[in-house]
Steps between C-alpha positions, in 0.01 A plus 500: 500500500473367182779178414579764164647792757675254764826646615535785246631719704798524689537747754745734420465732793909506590554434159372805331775672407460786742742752616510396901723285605390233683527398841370295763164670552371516154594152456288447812209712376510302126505145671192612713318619207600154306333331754181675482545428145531141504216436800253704318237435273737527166712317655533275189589822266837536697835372456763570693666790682802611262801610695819593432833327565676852603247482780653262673725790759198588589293227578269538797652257842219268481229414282210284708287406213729415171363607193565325147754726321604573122897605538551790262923431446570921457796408615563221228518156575841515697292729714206278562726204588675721774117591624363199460517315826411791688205600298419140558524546844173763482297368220378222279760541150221385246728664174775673388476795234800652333595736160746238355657813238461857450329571144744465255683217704513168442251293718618168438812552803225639775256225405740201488624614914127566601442115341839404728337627769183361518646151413712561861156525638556889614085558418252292395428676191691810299331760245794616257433875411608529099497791369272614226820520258784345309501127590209439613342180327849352542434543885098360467647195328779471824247534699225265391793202444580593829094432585497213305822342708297531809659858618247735722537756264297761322490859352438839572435804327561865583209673282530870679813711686647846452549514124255454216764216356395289779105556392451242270257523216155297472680327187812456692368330802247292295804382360661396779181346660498312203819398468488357898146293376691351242762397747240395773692733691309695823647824571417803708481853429613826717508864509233536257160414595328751718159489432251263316483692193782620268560843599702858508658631796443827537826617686748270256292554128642065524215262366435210816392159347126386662530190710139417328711538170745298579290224658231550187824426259666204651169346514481542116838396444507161720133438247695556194527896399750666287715804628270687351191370661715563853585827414151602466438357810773719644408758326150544619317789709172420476430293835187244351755354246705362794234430767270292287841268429601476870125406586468236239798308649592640867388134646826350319829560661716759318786367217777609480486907663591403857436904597669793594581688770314806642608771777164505641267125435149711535626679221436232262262343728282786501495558070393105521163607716454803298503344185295215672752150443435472870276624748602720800511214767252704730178362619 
């Protein structure tokens, strides 16, 4: 796996947004699966298994084999402190990740409490979801003084959901992509990326960011590019103007992107061997 696609993708299998509740034996199922995941031969493309705090009543006894863990606080952070310890109890807590506002809140209360919390030592690192809306550089700036003071913090994006407000456009997430490289700020994204290439659903009409896009545009921002030249990135369906970019520099580790999550990992695993960034892992 190339050092360019290292950990890009988060599995999002109990994190999907789906309409079943959880319970124990999905929870079991998912943490098998993660473990095929991370002892296979893309090992290095996986992050970790995102789960949600509001899991915790139905946690599974035992777990023999702890797996590494990103908390997703649905519950806010009140929530995840109350989890915490048990959660703890079954897995490896590598990060927190919480919406700090609703859009049209202000982020700066949410993001000053996650910062509270990590200082108390609660996780070893926190994403701060910030809504693509009013008060938003306010919250990069919080956030990357925060950084600078030595606080495991970063952002995180929501680029997708159930309303075309929460689609943001190729100029509006350049923006924001450059607004986090002028900050030296890493953030992740969710909800957005399905597929390599920017694309239509066909049930929703909604336009899905590419992960190629994304990765294509960061790359050109952290070297230097204006909005503009991001947005084209972004903007993008024609699959040679992102692979020859990846190619050129997939043996230096990533800036900046640290990923996304995905319901299914061969989903994005399998665009990467079809649009050949790597190669199947077969003999």
């Amino acid at each position: 796996m190339p050092p360019l696609l290292a950990g890009l993708v988060d599995d999002a299998a109990l994190a999907s947004g789906g309409t079943t509740p959880l319970d124990a034996a999905a929870i079991i199922d998912a943490a098998a699966v993660h473990r095929e995941h991370v002892s296979g031969w893309y090992a290095s493309l996986t992050g970790p298994l995102l789960l949600p705090a509001s899991a915790v009543s139905v946690l599974p006894r035992s777990d023999p084999e702890p797996l590494e863990i990103a908390v997703i606080a649905d519950t806010g952070l009140d929530g995840f402190l109350a989890a915490r310890d048990r959660l703890a109890r079954h897995f490896t807590i590598r990060q927190v990740e919480v919406a700090v506002a609703k859009r049209g809140e202000d982020p700066q209360p949410g993001l000053h409490r996650l910062i509270r919390v990590l200082a108390s030592g609660a996780a070893p690192r926190g994403y701060a979801e910030i809504p693509l809306s009013w008060g938003l550089l306010g919250a990069l700036d919080t956030v990357a003084s925060a950084r600078a003071a030595g606080a495991p913090v970063a952002a995180k994006f929501r680029t997708g959901g159930l309303a075309a407000e929460l689609f943001p456009t190729p100029v509006e997430l350049a923006a924001v992509i450059c607004a986090c490289r002028e900050r030296e700020l890493p953030f992740k994204l969710t909800a957005g990326p399905h597929h390599a290439l920017r694309s239509a659903d066909p049930e929703t009409g909604f336009v899905h960011h590419g992960f190629l896009n994304v990765l294509v545009g960061t790359l050109l921002a952290v070297e230097g590019g204006e909005v503009a030249d991001v947005a084209e990135a972004l903007a993008a369906t024609d699959p040679v103007r992102l692979i020859e970019p990846v190619r050129a520099r997939q043996s230096r580790p990533r800036p900046l992107w640290e990923g996304f999550g995905a319901a299914a990992v061969v989903d994005p695993l399998t665009d990467l061997i079809r649009f050949g960034l790597v190669d199947g892992g077969f003999d």
